[in-house]
DSSP file (Angstrom, degrees, kcal/mol; ACC not computed):
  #  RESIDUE AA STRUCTURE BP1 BP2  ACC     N-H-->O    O-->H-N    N-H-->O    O-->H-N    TCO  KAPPA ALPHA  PHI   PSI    X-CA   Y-CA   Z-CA
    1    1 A X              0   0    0      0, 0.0     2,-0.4     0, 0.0    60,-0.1   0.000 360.0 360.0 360.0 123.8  -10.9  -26.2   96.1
    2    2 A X        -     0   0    0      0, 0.0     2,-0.4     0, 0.0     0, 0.0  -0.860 360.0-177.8 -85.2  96.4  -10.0  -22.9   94.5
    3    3 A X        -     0   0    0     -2,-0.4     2,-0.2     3,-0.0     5,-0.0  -0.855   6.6-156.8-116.8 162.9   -8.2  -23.2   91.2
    4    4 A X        -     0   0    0     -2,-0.4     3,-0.1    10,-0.0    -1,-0.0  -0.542  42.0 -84.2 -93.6 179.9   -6.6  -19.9   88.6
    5    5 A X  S    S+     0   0    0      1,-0.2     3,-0.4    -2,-0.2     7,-0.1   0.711 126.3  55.0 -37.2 -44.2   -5.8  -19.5   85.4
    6    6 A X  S    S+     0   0    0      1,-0.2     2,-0.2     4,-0.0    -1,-0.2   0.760  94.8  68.3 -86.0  -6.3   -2.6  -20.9   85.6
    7    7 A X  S    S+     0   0    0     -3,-0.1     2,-0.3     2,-0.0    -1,-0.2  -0.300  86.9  86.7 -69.0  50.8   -3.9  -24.1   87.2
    8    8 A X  S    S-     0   0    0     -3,-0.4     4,-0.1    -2,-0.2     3,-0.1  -0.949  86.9 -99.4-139.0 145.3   -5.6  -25.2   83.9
    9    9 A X    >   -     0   0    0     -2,-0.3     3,-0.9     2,-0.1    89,-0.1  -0.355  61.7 -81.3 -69.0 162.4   -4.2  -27.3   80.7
   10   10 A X  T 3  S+     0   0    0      1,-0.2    -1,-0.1    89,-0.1    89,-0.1  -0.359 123.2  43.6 -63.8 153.7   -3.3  -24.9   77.8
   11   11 A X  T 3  S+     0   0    0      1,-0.1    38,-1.3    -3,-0.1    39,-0.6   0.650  92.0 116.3  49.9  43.5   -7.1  -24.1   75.9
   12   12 A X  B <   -A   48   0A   0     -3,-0.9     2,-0.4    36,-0.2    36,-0.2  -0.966  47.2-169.7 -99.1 105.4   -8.7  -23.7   79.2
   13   13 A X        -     0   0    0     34,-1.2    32,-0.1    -2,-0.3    -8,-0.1  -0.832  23.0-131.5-100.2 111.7  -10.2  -20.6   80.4
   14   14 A X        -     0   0    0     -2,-0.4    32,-0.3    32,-0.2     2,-0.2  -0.222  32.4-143.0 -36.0 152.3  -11.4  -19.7   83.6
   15   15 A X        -     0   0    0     30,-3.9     5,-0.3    31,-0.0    -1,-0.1  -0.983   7.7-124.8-117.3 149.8  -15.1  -18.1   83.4
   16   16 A X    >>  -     0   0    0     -2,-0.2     3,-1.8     3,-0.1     4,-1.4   0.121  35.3 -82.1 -47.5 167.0  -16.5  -15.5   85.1
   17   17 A X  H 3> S+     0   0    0      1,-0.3     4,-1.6     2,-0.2     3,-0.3   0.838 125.6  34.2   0.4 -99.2  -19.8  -15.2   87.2
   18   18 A X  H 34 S+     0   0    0      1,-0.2    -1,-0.3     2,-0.2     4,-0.3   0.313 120.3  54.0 -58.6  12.5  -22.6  -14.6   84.7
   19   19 A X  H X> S+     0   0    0     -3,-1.8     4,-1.3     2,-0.2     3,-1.1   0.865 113.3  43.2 -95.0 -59.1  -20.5  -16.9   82.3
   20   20 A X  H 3X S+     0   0    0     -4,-1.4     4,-1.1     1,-0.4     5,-0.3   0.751 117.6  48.0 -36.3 -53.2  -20.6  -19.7   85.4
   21   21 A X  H 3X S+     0   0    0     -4,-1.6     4,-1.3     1,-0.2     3,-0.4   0.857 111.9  44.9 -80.9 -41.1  -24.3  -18.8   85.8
   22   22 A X  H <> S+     0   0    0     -3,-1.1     4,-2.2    -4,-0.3    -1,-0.2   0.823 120.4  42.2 -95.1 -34.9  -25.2  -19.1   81.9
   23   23 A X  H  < S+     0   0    0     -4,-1.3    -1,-0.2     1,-0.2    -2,-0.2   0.648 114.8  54.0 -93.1 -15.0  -23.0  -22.8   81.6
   24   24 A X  H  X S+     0   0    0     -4,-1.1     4,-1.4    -3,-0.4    -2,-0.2   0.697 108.5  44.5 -92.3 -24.5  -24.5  -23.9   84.9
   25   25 A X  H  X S+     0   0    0     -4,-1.3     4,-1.5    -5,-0.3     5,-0.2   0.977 112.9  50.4 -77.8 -50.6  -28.3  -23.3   83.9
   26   26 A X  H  X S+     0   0    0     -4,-2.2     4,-1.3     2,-0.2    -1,-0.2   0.713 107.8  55.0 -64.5 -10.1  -27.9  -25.0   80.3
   27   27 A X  H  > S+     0   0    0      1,-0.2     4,-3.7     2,-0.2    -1,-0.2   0.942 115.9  39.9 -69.9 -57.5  -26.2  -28.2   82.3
   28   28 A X  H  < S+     0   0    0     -4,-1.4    -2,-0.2     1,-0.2    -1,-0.2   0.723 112.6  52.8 -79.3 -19.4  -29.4  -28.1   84.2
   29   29 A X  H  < S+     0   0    0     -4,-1.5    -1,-0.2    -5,-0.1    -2,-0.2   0.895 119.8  38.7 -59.9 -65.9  -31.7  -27.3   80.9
   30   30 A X  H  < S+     0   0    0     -4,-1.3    47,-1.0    46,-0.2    -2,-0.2   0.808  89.9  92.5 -70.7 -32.4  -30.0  -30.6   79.1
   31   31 A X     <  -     0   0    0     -4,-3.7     2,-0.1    -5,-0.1    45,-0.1  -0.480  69.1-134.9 -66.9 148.7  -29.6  -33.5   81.9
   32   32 A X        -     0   0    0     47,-0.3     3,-0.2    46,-0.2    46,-0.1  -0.236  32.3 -95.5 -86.1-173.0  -32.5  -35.9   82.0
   33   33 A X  S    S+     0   0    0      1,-0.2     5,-0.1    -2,-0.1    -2,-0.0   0.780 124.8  38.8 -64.7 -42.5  -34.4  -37.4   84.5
   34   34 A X  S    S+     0   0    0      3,-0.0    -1,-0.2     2,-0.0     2,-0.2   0.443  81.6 106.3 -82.6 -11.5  -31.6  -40.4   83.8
   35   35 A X  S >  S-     0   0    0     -3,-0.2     3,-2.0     1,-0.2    45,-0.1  -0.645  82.8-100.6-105.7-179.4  -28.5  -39.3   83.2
   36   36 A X  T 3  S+     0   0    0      1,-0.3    -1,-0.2    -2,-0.2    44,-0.1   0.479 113.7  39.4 -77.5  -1.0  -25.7  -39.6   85.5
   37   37 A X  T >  S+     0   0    0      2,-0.1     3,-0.6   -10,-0.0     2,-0.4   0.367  76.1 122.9-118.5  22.0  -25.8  -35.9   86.7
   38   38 A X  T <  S+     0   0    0     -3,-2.0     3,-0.1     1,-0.3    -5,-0.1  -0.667  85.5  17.5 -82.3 144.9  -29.0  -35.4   86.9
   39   39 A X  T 3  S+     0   0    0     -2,-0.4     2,-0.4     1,-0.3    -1,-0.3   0.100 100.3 119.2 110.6  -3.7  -29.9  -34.4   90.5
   40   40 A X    <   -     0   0    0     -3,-0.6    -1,-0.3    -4,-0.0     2,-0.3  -0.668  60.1-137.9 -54.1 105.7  -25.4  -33.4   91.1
   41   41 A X        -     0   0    0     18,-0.4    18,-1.7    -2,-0.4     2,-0.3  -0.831  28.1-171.9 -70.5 144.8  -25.0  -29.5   91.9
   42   42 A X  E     -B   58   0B   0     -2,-0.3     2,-0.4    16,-0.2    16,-0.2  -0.968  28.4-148.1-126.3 164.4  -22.4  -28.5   90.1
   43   43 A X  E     -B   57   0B   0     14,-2.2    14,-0.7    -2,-0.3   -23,-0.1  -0.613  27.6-130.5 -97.2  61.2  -20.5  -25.3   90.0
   44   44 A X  E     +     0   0B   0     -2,-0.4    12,-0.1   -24,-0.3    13,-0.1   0.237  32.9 168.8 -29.2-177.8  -18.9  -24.2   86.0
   45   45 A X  E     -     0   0B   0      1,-0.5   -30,-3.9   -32,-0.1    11,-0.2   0.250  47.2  -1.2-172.2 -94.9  -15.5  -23.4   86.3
   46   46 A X  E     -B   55   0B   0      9,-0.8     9,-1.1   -32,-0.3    -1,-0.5  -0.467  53.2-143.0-137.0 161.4  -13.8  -23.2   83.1
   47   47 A X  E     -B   54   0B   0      7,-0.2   -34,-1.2    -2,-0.2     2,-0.7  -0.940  21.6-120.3-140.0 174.8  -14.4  -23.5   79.4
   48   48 A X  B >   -A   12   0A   0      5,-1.8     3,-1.6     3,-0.4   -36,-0.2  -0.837   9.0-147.2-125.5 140.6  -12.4  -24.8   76.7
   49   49 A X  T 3  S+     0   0    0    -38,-1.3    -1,-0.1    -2,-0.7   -37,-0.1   0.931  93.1  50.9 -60.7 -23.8  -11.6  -22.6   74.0
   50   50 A X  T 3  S+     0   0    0    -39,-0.6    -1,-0.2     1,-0.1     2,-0.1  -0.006 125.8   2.4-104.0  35.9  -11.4  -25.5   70.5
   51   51 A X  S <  S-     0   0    0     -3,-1.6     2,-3.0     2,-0.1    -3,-0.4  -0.536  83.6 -86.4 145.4 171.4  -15.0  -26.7   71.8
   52   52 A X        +     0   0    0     18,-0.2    18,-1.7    -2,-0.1     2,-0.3  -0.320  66.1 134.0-106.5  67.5  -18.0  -26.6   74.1
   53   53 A X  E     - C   0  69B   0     -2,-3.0    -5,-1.8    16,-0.2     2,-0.3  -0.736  40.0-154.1-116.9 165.7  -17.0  -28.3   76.3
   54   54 A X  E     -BC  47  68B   0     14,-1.7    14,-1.7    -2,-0.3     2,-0.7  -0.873  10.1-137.8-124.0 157.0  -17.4  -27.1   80.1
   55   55 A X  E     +BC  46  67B   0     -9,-1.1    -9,-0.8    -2,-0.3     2,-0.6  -0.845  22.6 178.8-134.9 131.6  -15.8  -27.6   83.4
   56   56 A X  E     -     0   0B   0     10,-1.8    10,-0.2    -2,-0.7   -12,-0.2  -0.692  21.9-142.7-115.2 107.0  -17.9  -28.1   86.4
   57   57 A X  E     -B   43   0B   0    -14,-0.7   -14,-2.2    -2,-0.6     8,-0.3  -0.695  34.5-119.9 -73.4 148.6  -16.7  -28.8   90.2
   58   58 A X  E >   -B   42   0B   0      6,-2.4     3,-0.9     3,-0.3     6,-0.3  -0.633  38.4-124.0-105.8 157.0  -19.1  -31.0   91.4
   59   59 A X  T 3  S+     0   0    0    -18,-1.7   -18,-0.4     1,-0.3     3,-0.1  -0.814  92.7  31.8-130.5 133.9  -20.4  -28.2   94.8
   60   60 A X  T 3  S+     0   0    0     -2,-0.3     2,-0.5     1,-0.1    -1,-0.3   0.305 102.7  81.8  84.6  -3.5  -20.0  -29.9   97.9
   61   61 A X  S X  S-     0   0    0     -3,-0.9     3,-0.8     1,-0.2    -3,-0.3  -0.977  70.8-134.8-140.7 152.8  -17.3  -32.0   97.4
   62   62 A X  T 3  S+     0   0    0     -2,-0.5    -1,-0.2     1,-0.2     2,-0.2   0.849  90.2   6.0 -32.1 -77.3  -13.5  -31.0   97.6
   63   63 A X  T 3  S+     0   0    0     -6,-0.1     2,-0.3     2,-0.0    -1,-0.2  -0.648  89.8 119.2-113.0  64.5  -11.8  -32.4   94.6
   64   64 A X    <   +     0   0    0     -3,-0.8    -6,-2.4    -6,-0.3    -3,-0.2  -0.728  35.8 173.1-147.7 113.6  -14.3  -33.9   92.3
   65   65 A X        -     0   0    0     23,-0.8    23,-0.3    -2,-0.3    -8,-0.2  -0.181  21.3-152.9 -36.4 134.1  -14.8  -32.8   88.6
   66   66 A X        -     0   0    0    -10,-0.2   -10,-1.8    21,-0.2     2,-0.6  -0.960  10.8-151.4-139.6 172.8  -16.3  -33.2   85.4
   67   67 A X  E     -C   55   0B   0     19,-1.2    18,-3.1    -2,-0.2     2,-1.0  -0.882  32.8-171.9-127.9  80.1  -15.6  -32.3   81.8
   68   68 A X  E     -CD  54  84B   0    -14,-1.7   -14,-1.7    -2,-0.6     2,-0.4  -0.726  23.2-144.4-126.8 146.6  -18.9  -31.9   80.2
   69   69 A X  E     -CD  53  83B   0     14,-2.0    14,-0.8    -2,-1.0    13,-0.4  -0.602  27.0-154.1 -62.8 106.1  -20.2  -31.4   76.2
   70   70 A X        -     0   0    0    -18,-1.7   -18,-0.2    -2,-0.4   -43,-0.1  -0.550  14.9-150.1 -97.9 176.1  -22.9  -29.3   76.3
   71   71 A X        -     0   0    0     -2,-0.3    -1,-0.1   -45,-0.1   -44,-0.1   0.721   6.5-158.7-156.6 -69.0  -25.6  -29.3   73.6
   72   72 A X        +     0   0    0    -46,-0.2   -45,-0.1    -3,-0.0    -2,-0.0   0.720  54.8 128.8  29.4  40.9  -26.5  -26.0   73.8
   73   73 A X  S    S-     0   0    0      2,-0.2     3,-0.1   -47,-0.1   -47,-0.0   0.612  72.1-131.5 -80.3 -37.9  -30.0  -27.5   72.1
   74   74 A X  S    S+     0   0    0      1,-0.2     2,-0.2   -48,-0.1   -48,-0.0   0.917  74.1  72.0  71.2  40.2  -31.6  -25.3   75.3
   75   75 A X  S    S-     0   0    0    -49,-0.1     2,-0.3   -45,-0.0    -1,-0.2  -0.937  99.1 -57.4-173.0 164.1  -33.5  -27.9   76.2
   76   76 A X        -     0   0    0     -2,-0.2     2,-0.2   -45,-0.1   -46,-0.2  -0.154  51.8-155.5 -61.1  99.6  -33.7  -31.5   77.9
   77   77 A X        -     0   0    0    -47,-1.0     4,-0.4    -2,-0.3   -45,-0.1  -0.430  23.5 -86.0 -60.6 129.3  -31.6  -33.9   76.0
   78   78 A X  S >  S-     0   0    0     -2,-0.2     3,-3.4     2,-0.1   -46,-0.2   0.285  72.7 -68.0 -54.8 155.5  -31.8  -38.2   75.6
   79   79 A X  T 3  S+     0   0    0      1,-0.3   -47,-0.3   -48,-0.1     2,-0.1   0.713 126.6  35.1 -33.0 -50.7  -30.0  -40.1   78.4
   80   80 A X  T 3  S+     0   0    0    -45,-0.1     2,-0.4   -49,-0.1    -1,-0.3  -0.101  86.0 120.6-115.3  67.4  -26.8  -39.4   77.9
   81   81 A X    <   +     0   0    0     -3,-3.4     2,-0.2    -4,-0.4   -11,-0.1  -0.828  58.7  55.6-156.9 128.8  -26.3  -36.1   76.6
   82   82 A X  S    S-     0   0    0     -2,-0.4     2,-0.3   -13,-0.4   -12,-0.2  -0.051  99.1-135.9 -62.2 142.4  -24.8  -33.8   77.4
   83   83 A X  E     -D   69   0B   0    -14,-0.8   -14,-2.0    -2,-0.2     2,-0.5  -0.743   5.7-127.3 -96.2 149.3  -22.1  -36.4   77.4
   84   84 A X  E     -D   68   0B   0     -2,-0.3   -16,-0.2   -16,-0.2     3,-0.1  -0.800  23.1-174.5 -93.7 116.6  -19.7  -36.5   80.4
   85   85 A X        +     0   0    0    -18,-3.1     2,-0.3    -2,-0.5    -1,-0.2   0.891  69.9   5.0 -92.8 -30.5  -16.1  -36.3   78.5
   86   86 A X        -     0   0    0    -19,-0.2   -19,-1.2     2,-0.0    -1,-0.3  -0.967  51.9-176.5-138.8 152.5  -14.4  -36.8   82.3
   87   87 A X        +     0   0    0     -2,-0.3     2,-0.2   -21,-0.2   -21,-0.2  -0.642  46.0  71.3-156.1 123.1  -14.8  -37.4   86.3
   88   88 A X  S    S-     0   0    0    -23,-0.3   -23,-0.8    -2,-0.2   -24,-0.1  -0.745  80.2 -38.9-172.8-169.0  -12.3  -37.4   88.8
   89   89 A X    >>  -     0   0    0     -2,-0.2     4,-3.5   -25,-0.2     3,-1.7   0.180  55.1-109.2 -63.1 153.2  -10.0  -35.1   90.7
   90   90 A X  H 3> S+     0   0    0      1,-0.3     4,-2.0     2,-0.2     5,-0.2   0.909 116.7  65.3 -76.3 -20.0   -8.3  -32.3   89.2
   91   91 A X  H 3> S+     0   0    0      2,-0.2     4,-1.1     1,-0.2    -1,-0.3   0.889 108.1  45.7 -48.8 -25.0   -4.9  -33.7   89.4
   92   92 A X  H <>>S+     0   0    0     -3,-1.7     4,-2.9     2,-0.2     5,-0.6   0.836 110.4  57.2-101.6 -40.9   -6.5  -36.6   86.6
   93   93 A X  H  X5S+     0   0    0     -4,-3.5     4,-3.5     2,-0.2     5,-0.2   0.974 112.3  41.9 -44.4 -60.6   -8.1  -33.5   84.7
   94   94 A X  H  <5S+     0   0    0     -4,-2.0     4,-0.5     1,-0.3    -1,-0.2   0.742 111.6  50.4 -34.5 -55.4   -4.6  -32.1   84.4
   95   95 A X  H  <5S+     0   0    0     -4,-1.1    -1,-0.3    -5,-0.2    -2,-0.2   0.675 115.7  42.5 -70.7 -50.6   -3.2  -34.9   83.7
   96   96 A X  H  <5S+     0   0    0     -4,-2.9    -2,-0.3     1,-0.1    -3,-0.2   0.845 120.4  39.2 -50.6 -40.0   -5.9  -35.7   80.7
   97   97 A X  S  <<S+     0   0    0     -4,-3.5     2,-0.3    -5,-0.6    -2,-0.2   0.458  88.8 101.9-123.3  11.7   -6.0  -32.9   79.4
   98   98 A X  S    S-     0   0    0     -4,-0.5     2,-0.1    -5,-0.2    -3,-0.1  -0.710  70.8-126.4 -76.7 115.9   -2.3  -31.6   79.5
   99   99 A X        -     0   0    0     -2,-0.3   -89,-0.1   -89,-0.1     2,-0.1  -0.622  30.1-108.8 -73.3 144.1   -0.5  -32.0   76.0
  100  100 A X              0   0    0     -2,-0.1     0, 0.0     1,-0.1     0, 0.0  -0.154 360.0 360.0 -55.1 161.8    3.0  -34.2   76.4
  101  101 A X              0   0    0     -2,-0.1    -1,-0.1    -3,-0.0    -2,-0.1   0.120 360.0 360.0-121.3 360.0    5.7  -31.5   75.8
């Protein structure tokens, strides 16, 4: 699944390549041996602009997401951190993370 710019809630930014590459190595610096994404490829996606948080298509499957708080410590983190702020499809990302009008 292929999303733009305008599929994302307002303070979302797509990111480019080397940005993708830079948010995808520190995921993989910071999960442990235990936590729940450890051995998950994922793909980065997006960032959000009011905190570090990252958003990562999980790579091999269609629609399935996550919202995660990175550390940026650069280095292997306790069992659950980076903490996972979301997972499920991007219609329920949207749907979180879309302000009421």
């Amino acid at each position: 699944m292929t999303i733009s710019q305008t599929d994302l809630p307002d303070d979302w930014q797509i990111v480019d390549a080397s940005r993708a590459r830079s948010l995808e190595e520190e995921l993989q610096r910071e999960v442990s041996p235990v936590h729940r994404l450890n051995g998950v490829p994922m793909q980065a996606v997006a960032v959000r602009a009011s905190n570090d948080d990252a958003l990562f298509q999980h790579a091999g499957e269609a629609d399935q997401w996550s919202d995660v708080h990175l550390t940026w410590s650069g280095q292997q983190e306790q069992r659950d951190w980076p903490s996972v702020e979301f997972t499920g499809t991007f219609a329920e990302f949207r749907e979180a993370f879309t302000s009421p009008v």
